[in-house]
N, C-alpha and C positions, 0 to 999 in steps of 0.2 A: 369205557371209563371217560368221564368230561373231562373237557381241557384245563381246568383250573385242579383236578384232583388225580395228574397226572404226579409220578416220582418226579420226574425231571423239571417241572414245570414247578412243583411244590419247592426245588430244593432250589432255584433260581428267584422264588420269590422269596427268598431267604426262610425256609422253613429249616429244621435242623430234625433228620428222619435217621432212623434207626438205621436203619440199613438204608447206605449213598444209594443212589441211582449209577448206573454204568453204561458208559459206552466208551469208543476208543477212536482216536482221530486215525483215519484210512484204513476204517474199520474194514470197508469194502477195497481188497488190495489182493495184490499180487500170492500173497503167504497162502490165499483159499484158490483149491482145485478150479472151482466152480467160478470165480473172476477168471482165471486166467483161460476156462473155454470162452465162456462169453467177451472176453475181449480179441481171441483170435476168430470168435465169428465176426466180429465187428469190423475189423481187419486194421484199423488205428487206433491210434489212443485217443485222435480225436475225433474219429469217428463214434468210437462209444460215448464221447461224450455228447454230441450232438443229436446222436438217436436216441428219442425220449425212452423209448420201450427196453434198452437195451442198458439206458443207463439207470433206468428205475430197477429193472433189474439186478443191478448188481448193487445198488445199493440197497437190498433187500433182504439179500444173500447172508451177511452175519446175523442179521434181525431173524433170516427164519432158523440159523443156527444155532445162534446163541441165547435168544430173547434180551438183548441189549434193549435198556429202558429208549436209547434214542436213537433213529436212524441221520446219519448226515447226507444229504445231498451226493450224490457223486459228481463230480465237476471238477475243474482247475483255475486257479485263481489267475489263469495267463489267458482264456476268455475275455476277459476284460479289454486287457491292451489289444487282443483279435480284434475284437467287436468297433475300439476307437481307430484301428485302419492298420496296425504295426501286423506286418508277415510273420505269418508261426508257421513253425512244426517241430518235431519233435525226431531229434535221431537215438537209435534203439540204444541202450548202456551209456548214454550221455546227458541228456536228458533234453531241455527244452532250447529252440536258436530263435531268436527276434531280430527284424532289422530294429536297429538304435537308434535315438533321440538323442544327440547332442548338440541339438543347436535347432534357433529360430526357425531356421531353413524347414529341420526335421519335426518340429511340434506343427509346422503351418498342413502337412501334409495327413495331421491326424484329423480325424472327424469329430463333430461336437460330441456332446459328453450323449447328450440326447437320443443320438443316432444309435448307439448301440444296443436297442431295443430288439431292433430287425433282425442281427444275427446272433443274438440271445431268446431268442422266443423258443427254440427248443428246450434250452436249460427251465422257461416256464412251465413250459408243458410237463416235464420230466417231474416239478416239482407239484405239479396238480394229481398226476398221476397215483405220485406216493402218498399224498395223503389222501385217496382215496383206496390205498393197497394194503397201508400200516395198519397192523392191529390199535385197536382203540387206546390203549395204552402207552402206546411208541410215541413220543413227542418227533416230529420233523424240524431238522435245522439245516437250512441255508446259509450261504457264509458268499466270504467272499476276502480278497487278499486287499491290506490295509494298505493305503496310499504309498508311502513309503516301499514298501516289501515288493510291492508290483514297479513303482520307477524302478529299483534296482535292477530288474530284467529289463525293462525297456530299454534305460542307458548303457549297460553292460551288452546287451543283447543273447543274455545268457547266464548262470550263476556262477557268483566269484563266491573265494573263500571271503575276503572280508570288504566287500561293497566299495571296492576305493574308485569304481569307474562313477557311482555314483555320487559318492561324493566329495570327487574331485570336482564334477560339474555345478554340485552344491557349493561349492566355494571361488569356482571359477566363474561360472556363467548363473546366478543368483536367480535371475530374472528368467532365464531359460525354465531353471530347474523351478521357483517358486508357479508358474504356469502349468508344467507338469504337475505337480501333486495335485493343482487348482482342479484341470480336467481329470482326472483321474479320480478324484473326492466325489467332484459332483458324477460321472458315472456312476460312482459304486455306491452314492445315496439312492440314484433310480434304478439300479440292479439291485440291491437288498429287498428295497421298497415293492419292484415286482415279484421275486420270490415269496414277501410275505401275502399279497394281494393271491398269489395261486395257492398258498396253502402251506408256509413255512409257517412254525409258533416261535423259534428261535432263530436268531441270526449271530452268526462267530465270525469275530474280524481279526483274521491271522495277519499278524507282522511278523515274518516268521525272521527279518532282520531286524529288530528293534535293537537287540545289545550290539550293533555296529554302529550305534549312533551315541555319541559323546556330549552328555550334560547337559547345554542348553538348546544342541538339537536334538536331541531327546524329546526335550519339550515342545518343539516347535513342530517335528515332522513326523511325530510319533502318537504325542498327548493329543495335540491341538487337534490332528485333522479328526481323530478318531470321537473326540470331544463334539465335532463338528456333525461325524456322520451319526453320532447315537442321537446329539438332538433333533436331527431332522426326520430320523425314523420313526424318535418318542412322538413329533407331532403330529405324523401323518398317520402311524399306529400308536395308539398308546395301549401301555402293560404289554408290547412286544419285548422278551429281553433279549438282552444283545452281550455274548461271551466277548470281553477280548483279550487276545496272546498276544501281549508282545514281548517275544521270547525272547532270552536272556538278558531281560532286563534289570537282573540282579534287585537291590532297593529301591531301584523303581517301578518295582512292583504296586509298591503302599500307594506312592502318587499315582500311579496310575491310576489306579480303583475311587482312590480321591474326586482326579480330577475331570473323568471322562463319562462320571455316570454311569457305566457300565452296569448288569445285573451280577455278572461273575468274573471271574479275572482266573485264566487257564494259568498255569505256572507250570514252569518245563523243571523239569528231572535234578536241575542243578540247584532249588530251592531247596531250603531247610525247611521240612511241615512246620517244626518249634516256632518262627521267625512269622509263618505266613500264617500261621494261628494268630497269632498274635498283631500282627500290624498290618493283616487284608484280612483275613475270615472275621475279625472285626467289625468290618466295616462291610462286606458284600461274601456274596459265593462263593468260594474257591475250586478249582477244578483241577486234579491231577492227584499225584503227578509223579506215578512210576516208571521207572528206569524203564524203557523200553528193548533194552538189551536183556532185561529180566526174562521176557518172553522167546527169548531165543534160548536163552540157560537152563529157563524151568526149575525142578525141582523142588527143594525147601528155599533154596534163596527167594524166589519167587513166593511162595505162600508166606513168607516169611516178611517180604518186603511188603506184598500186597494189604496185610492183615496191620503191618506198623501203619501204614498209610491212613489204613480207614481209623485206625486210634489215633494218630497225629491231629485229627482233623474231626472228630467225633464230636466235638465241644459247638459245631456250628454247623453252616450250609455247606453241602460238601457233594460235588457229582465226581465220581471217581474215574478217572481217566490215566493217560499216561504220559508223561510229560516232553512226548511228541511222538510224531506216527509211528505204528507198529511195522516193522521192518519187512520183506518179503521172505527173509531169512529164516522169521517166528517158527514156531510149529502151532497149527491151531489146537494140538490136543495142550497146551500150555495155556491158552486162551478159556479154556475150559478148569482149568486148573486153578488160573486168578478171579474166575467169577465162583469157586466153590469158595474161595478164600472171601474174599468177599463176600459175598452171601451167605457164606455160614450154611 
């Protein structure tokens, strides 16, 4: 199937299809048998991500399951901060530890934005691989964690419930923290940008903190950068589109999709479909956005929830997703159960 006559690809260029296109964010996860061999052959987390074969692999794994319309990249949006010089890993049931950025001292020790090329070149390969593995019809997307959502880990050096190591620095040290998101932007325009060069057709820019940012920083480290990074993508690819969450951003949803250019705007679990019908599938894509706890319930609440979803949203562009990752908890035969619902 050509690239412009793909589901997912149609339903981004604002097409309105009978039946959404599906996929689901960490589609390739923990919940499938078959991830979690392949990740203890790997033997890290970030070893699977750095082995192109290993990560194409597995994100292959729902695609040759389920036949989901679009495969995403396996990767982690903490890559990034690796790649500009900050120490990672990852301890087992806690999740990710970085050293921290809070001060001159600690931005002077990151690396240009540039450099990160070197120890991101497997993540290119990884993504040359799949679009040469996906069936003709699978749209590939690339992504990467939005300016904002990625400083929180750097200045925290780890995930807090509500970002205040970040931005306390944002209001303490201005000039620290405005530098940070600076590098950080311009990285993840030439990280996007080579994904699309290997063989991405979409790119999704997760702020997976956006609703911890209050009104007019909202605007500033949320809108703007991402406003930033879509038009420098549009110039160097044009007709690439580019999803983006910035999750729990309640009514700022509408502005968002307003103000960043976006081709679709993911909306998390906590949206009203009524609301986003109306003041974002208006204006662009909309992407989601079922309770992901549905998938661990199952049953009717699920077919039930799955099937309002796609009527909520039936009136415009709509890729049917869940309004944030699928949990390890899920059961995949329920996985199977929301795509009968959907599909009909």
């Amino acid at each position: 199937m050509a690239g412009p006559n793909k589901p997912m690809l149609r339903a981004l260029a604002g097409e309105r299809l009978a039946t959404p296109p599906v996929w689901m964010m960490r589609q390739a996860g923990r919940y499938l048998p078959e991830y979690r061999a392949t990740r203890a052959k790997a033997g890290s987390f970030l070893d699977l991500c750095y082995t192109p074969e290993l990560a194409a692999e597995v994100t292959l794994q729902p695609i040759r399951r389920y036949g989901f319309d679009a495969a995403i990249l396996f990767a982690d949006i903490l890559l990034v901060p690796q790649a500009l010089g900050a120490d990672l890993r990852f301890v087992e049931g806690e999740g990710p530890r970085l050293s921290t950025v809070t001060s001159a001292a600690d931005l002077a020790r990151l690396g240009p934005a540039e450099a990160v090329h070197a120890t991101l070149a497997p993540v290119y390969e990884t993504v040359a691989i799949l679009r040469g593995a996906l069936p003709p019809e699978t749209t590939l997307i690339g992504f990467a964690g939005a300016p904002w959502t990625v400083a929180t880990y750097m200045i925290a050096g780890r995930g807090t419930p509500d970002q205040a190591p970040a931005r306390t620095l944002m209001y303490r040290e201005p000039a620290v923290f405005d530098a940070l998101i600076e590098r950080i932007t311009e990285a993840t325009i030439g990280y996007l940008s080579r994904q699309i060069e290997a063989g991405a057709e979409v790119v999704k820019l997760f702020d997976s903190w956006a609703g911890a940012l209050p009104g007019a920083q909202f605007e500033r480290w949320c809108v703007a950068p991402a406003r930033r990074i879509v038009a420098a993508l549009e110039a160097a690819h044009p007709g690439v589109p580019v999803i983006g969450f910035p999750r729990g951003a309640g009514g700022g949803y509408a502005g968002f999709a307003a103000a960043t250019g976006v081709a679709a705007v993911a909306l998390d679990a906590s949206v009203d479909p009524a609301w986003a019908a109306r003041e974002v599938q208006s204006r662009v894509c909309v992407q989601g956005n079922l309770d992901p706890l549905l998938l661990v319930v199952g049953g009717p609440a699920l077919e039930r929830a799955a099937r309002a979803c796609v009527e909520a949203f039936a009136g415009g562009p709509h890729v049917f997703n869940l309004g944030h990752g699928i949990t390890p908890d899920a059961d995949p035969a329920n996985v199977e159960a929301m795509l009968r619902a959907v599909r009909g």
